[in-house]
C-alpha positions as CSV (number, residue, x, y, z in Angstrom):
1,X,-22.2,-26.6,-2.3
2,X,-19.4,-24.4,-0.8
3,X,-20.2,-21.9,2.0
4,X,-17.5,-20.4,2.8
5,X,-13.9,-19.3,1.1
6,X,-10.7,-18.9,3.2
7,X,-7.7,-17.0,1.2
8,X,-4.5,-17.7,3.1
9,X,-1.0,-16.8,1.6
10,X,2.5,-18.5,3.9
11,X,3.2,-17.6,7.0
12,X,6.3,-15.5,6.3
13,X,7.8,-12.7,8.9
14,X,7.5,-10.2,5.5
15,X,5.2,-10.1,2.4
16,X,6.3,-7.9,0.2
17,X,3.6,-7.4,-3.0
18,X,4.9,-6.9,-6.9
19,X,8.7,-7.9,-7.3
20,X,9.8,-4.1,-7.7
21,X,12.1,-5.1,-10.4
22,X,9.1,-5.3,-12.8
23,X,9.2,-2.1,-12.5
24,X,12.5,-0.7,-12.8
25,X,14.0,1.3,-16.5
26,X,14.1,4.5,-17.7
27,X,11.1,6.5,-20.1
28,X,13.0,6.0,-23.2
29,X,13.8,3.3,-25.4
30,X,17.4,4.6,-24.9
31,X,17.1,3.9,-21.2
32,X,15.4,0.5,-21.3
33,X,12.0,1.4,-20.2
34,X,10.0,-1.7,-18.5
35,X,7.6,-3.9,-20.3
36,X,4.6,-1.5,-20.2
37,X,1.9,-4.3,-21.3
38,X,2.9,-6.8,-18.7
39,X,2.3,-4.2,-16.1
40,X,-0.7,-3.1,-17.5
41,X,-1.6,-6.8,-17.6
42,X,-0.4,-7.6,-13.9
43,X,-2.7,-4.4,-12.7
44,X,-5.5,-5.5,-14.9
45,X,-6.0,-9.0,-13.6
46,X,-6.0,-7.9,-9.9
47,X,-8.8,-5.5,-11.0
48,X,-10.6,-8.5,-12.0
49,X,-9.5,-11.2,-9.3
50,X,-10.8,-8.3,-6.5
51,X,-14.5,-8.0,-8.4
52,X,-14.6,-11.8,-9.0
53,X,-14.1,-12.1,-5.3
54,X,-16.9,-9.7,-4.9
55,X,-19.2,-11.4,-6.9
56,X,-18.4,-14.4,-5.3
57,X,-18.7,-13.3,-1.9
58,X,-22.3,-12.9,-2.0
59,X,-22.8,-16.5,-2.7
60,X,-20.5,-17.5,-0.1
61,X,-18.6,-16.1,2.7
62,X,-15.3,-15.0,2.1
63,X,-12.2,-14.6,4.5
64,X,-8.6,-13.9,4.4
65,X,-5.7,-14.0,6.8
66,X,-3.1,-11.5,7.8
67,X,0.0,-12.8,9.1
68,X,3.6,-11.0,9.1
69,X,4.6,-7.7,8.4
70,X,2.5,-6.7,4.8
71,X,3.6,-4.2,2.2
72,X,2.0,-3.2,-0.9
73,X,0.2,-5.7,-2.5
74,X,0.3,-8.3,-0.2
75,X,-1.5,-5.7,1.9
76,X,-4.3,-5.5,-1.3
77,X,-5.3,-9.1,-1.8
78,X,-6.0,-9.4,1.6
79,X,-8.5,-6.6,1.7
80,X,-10.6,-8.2,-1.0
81,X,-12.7,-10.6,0.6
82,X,-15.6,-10.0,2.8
83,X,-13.9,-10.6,6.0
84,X,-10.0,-10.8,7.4
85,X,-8.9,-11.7,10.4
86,X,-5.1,-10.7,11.7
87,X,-2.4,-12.5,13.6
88,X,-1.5,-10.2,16.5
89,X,1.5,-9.9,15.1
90,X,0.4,-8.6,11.9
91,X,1.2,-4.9,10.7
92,X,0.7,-3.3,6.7
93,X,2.0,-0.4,5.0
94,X,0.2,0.6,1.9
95,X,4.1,1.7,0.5
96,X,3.0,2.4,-3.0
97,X,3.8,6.5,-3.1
98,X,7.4,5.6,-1.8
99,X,8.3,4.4,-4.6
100,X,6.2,6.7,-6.9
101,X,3.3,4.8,-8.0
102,X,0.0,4.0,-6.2
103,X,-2.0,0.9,-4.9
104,X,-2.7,-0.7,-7.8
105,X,-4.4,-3.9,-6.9
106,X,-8.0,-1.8,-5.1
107,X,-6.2,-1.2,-2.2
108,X,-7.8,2.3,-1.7
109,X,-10.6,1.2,-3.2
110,X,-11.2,-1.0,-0.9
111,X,-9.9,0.8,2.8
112,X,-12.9,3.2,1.4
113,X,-15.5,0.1,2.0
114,X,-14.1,-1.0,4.8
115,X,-13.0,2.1,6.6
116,X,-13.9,5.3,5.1
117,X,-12.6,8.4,3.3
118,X,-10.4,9.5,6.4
119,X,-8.9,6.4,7.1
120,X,-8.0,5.5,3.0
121,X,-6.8,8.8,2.6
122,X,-3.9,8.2,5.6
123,X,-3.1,5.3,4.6
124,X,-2.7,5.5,0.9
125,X,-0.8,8.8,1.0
126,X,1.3,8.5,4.6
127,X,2.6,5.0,3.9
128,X,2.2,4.5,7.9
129,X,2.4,1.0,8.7
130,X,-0.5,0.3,11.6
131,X,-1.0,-2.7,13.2
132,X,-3.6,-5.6,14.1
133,X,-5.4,-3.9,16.8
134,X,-5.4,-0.4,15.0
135,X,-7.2,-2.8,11.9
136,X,-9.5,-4.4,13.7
137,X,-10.5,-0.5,15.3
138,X,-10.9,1.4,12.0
139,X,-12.9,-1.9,10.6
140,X,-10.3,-3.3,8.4
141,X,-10.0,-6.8,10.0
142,X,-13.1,-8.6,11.3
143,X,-11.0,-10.2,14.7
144,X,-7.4,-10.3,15.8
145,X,-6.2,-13.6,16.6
146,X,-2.6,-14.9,18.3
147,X,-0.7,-16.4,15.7
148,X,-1.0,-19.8,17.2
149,X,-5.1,-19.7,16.7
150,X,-5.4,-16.9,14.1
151,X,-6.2,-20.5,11.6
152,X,-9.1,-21.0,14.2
153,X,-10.4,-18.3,14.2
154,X,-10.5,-17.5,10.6
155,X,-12.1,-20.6,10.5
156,X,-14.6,-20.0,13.1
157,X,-15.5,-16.6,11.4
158,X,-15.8,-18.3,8.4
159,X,-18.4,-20.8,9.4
160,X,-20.3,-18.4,11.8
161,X,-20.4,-15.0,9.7
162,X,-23.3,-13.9,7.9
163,X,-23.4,-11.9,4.7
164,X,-26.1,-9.3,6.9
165,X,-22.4,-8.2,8.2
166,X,-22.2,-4.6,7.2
167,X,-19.5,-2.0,7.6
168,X,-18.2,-1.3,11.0
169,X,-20.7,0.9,12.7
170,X,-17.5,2.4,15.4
171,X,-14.3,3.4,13.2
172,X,-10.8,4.7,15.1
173,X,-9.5,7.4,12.5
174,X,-6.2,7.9,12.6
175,X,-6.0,11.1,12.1
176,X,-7.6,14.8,12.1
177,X,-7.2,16.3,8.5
178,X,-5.2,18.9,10.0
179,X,-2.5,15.8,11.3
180,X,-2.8,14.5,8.0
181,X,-1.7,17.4,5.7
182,X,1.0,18.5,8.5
183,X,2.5,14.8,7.8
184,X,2.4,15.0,3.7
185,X,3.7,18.7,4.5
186,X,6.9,17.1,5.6
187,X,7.2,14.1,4.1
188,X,6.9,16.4,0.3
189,X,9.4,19.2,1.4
190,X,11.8,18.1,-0.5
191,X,14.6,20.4,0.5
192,X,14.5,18.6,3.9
193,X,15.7,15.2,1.8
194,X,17.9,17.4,-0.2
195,X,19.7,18.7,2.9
196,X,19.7,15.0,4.0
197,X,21.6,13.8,0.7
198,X,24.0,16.6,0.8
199,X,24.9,15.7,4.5
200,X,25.4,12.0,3.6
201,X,26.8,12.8,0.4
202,X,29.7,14.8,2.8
203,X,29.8,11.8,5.3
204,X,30.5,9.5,2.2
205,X,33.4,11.7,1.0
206,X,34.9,11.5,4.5
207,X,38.5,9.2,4.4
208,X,37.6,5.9,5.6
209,X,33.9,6.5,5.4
210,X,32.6,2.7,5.8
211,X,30.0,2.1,2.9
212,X,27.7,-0.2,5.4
213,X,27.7,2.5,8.1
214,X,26.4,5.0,6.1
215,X,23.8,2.9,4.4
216,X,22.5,2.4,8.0
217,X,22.7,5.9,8.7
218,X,20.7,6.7,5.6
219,X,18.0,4.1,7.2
220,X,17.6,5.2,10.5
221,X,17.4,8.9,9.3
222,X,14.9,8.4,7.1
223,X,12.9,6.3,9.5
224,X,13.5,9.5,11.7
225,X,12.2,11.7,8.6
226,X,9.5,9.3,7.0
227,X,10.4,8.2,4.0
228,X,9.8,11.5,0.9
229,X,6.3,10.5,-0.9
230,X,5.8,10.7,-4.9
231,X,3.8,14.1,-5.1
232,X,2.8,13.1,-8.7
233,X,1.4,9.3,-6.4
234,X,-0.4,11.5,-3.3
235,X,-2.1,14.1,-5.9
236,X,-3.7,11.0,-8.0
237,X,-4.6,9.1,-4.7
238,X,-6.1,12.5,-3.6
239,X,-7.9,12.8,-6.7
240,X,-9.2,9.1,-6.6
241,X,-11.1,9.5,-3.4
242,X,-12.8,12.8,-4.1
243,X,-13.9,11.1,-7.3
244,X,-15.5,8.1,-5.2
245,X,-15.1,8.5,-2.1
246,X,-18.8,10.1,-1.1
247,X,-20.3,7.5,-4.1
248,X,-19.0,4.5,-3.0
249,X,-20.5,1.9,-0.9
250,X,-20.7,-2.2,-0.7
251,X,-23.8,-2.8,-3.2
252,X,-22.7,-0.3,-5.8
253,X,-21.4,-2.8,-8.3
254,X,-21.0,-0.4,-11.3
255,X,-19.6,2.2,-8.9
256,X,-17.2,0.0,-7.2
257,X,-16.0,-1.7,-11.0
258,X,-15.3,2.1,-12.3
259,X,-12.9,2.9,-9.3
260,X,-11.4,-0.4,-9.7
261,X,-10.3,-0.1,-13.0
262,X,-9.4,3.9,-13.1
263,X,-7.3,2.9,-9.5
264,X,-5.7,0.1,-11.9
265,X,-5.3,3.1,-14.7
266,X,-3.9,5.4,-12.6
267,X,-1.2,3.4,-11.3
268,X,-0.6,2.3,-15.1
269,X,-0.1,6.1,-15.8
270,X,2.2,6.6,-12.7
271,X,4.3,4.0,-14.0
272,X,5.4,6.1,-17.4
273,X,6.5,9.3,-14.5
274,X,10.0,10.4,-13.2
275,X,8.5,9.7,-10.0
276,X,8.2,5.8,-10.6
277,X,12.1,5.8,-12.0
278,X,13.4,7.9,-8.9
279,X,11.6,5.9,-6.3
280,X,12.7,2.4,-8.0
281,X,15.7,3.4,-8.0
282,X,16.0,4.4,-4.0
283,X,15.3,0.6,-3.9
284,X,17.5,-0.9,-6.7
285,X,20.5,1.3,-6.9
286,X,20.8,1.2,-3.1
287,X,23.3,-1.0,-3.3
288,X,25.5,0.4,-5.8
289,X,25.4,3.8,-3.8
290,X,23.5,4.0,-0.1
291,X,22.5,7.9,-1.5
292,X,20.4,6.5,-3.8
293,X,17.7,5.3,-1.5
294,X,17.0,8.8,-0.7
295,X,14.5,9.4,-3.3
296,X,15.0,13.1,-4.3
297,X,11.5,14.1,-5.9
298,X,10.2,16.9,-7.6
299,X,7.3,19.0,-6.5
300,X,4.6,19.1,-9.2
């Protein structure tokens, strides 16, 4: 029979995960609210494809392969087999709570297995991208590969691994809990994106404002600021990992199948919030008006 399982996706520049526009609509009927099941649906059967992987990978070994820049769910599937290995190259961004929902496809769930409570909880609230080295530190990825061999290699591992392979016994944390709150601190004042709005919103009004100036203006400042976070997105994320964090570990099936599926639920809620309509919209109304992608949330 099979021994081993490689899960490769193309070798783009960018992955991107869900098309966003899925989730775009207002809460009301009035407003044209998104197809509610079909999301449910979407989250529901990466639940499952994530646990049947799981299963799987204790019959077999199991590796995937990050190439390009990764954001949102194409940072998830990834993390779902036993093993990854990353192009050099390589860099994710769990960008879920930019746009006011969560990781929906087990991606905290499983940062927790591979990395810990420290290192899920930065990178499912800050939205930080990190790259292949910084992976392969905190015990993400299994080996970091140039992107001319990375096939090799996956394919070495693949052959070579064993399922004795545990968790990383030496994990980088990125950082202190002090470091961590001072960055949501900022990135959740949302007067400093308010005073960022009303400053564009002054530029735009300027005679002979160019549209396409502005709009890179917008990007650069709030790549200077971070981009503002969903509070309604870090508080549930927050919640999720004090739930499982200290219960979870790699041969806790019924453990690891309840986070899945209330990480799933969670993000299923998120998507009936204000918080899910303001930060689709920083993405979707951009081009109608460069203010919108300044995502102007409310505390809760």
């Amino acid at each position: 029979g099979f021994t081993f399982l490689i899960i490769k996706g193309t070798a783009d520049k960018i992955h991107a995960g869900a098309d966003v526009k899925m989730f775009s609509g207002g809460l009301t009927l009035e407003q044209s609210p998104p197809d509610y099941e079909k999301i449910r649906a979407y989250l529901h059967n990466g639940t499952l494809l994530d646990l049947r992987i799981k299963k799987l990978s204790r019959k077999m070994t199991t590796v995937s392969m990050m190439e390009g820049e990764r954001f949102g769910g194409s940072v998830e599937w990834p993390l779902m087999t036993q093993f990854s290995v990353a192009s050099a190259d390589a860099g994710i961004s769990l960008s879920e709570p930019t746009i006011g929902i969560i990781p929906g496809w087990n991606g905290i769930l499983n940062i927790l297995l591979k990395s810990g409570i420290a290192n899920a909880l930065y990178l499912g609230t800050t939205c930080r991208r990190i790259g292949a080295q910084q992976m392969l530190e905190a015990g993400i990825v299994s080996a970091v590969a140039s992107p001319e061999t990375v096939m090799d290699t996956t394919l070495e591992l693949a052959v070579t691994a064993t399922q004795s392979i545990g968790k990383s016994t030496s994990r980088v944390r990125f950082a202190s809990e002090e470091e961590l709150f001072a960055i949501l601190a900022q990135r959740m004042d949302t007067g400093r994106y308010h005073a960022l709005a009303g400053e564009m919103k002054k530029a735009q009004e300027t005679p002979g404002a160019d549209p396409k100036e502005l709009s890179k203006t917008i990007d650069r400042r709030l790549e200077e600021l971070g981009k503002p976070l969903a509070p309604l997105a870090i508080e549930g994320i927050f919640g999720l990992i004090a739930r499982y964090g200290a219960r979870l570990s790699g041969d806790q099936d019924d453990v690891i199948r309840e986070m899945a599926l209330e990480e799933a639920a969670l993000c299923d809620a998120l998507m009936k919030t204000h918080d899910r309509v303001t930060g689709i919209n920083s993405i979707l109304k951009a081009r109608e008006n460069p203010l919108n992608k300044i995502a102007l949330y409310k505390r809760c």
